[in-house]
C-alpha positions, 0 to 999 in steps of 0.5 A: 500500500505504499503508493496509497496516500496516508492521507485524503480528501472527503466531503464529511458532515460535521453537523447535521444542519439546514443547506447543507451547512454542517458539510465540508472537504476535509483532509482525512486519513485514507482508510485501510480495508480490514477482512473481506474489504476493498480500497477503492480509488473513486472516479465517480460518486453519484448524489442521490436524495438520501445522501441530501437528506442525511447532511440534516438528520432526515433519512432513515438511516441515521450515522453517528457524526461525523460521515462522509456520505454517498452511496453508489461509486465507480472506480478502481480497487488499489488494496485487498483486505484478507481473505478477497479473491473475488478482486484484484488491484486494478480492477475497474469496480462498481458498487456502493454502501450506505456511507463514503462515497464522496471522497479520493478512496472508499472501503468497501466489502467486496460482495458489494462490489462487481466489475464495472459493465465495459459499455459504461464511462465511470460517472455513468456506472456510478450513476445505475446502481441505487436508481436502477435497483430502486426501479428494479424492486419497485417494478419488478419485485413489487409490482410484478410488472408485465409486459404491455402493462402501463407505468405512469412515472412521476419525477421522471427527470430525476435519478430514480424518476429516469432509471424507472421509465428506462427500465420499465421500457426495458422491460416492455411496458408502455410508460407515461413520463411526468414533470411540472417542466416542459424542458423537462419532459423533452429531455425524457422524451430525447432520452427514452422515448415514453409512449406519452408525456404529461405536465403535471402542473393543473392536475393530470387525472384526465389526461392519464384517463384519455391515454389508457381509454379510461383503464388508468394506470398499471402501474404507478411509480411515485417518488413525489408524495404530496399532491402528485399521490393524491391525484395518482389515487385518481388514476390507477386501474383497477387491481392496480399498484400505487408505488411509494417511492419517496416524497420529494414534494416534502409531504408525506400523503395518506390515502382513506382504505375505502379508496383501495377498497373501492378500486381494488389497487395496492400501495406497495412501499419501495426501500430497495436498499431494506429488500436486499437485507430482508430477503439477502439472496433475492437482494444479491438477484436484483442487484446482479439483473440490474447489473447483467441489463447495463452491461448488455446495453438494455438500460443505459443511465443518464448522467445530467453534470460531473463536477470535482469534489472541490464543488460538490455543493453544485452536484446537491444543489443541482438534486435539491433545486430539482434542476437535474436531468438523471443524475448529478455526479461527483468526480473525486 
């Protein structure tokens, strides 16, 4: 390891507090991999909602401080901890955790890693792997998605928004794409081609309604909350499923049980990353089908802007301000 710098930069929340004021790089010592771990020399590291949400004490997941976030990287393995033999040093990885993603080096267990897929650059491997195994559960292991099957996808400019009309696609669905923004939804529709695109802005129940004939839809994936699932609830079909995602809109909604009743339509809750620990052999299943469809070229991410360590607060405010296309990404 003496080529390893005994010293790195990261971006480490010092305090959990409002735009991202408890953020800063710092000067840290480079960690060392114990047993069953890898060093990783990171390329790219792309910042999804969790990672905001975490700088203010507001995820789930709660890390004691100080933490570096950032869940999915792309890069190159530089040490072995004892007992690896699934890797070797220079191998071009891909793969993620909960914490550590925004610095020079990461460690990681190397069951958490794999082999970067060839067809994709750093920033665009590092930006699959939480959107893309996101969508897969949703869509696959939630709402058991069948071909010719209509997916409405809310947010579909964003990270985990953009991964779900790719995939679904991938996966032979007809997709209605949705965004407040016109630009927006051009860029979706450049990107993927969905079969419709809908502004969401003045309600979009009608239009959903004229698209499927009156069905509604299939299947509906809902990163939003807020006013976007109420209106969802509108527009499912019947024995459909109403995905649970997240709500970026900052308000978690409720649903009356006579409207589930009455339409015959599920709300499934998605944490992909909780799936994988629950049920660990179903989990290692996703993540290498979403892997297996990168490498093939059947799904292919979409990386909006890469910006260097030294201005991570762009990549944040590119995600917070909602003004990225797929994924901002952040170059070590």
């Amino acid at each position: 390891m003496s080529s390893i710098p005994p010293a790195m930069r990261a971006l480490v929340v010092e305090a959990l507090a409002a735009d991202f004021g408890g953020c800063a790089v710092r000067e840290v010592a480079t960690p060392t991999p114990g047993p069953g771990e890898v060093l990783v020399r990171v390329r790219a590291a792309s910042v999804n909602f969790p990672d905001l949400l975490m700088t203010r004490g507001e995820y789930q997941f709660k890390p004691p401080l100080p933490f570096t976030p950032g869940l999915d990287l792309s890069g190159e393995v530089v040490a072995l901890g004892e007992g690896v033999s699934s890797l070797a040093v220079g191998d071009a990885v891909v793969g993620g955790a909960r914490l550590g993603g925004f610095a020079e080096y990461a460690v990681l267990p190397a069951e958490a890693l794999k082999p970067k897929p060839a067809r994709l650059s750093f920033a665009e491997a590092a930006a699959y792997g939480a959107a893309y195994l996101t969508a897969y559960v949703a869509l696959v292991r939630r709402a058991r998605l069948e071909p010719g099957e209509c997916v409405l996808v809310h947010g579909a400019a964003g990270g985990v928004g953009l991964a779900a009309v790719d995939l679904a696609k991938a996966l032979g669905a007809r997709v209605i794409a949705t965004s407040a923004s016109d630009d927006k939804l051009e860029a979706v529709q450049a990107l993927y081609a969905p079969d419709a695109v809908v502004n969401v802005t003045g309600g979009f129940r009608d239009r959903v309604k004229e698209i499927t004939g009156g069905h509604g839809a299939d299947v509906i994936y809902d990163p939003v909350g807020g006013d976007v699932f109420d209106e969802s609830v509108r527009c499912v079909a019947f024995d459909g499923r109403l995905l649970v995602i997240g709500f970026t809109s900052g308000r978690i909604p409720t649903v009356s049980a006579n409207m589930p009743l009455i339409k015959g339509f599920s709300v499934m809750g998605v944490r992909a990353g909780e799936y994988g620990r629950q049920f660990p052999d179903k989990g290692r299943e996703n993540s290498q089908a979403v892997w297996r469809m990168a490498d093939e070229g059947r799904i292919r991410p979409h990386v909006h802007a890469q910006v260097p360590l030294d201005r991570w607060r762009e990549a944040f405010d590119l995600l917070a301000q909602r003004k990225v296309v797929g994924k901002a990404v952040i170059t070590p």
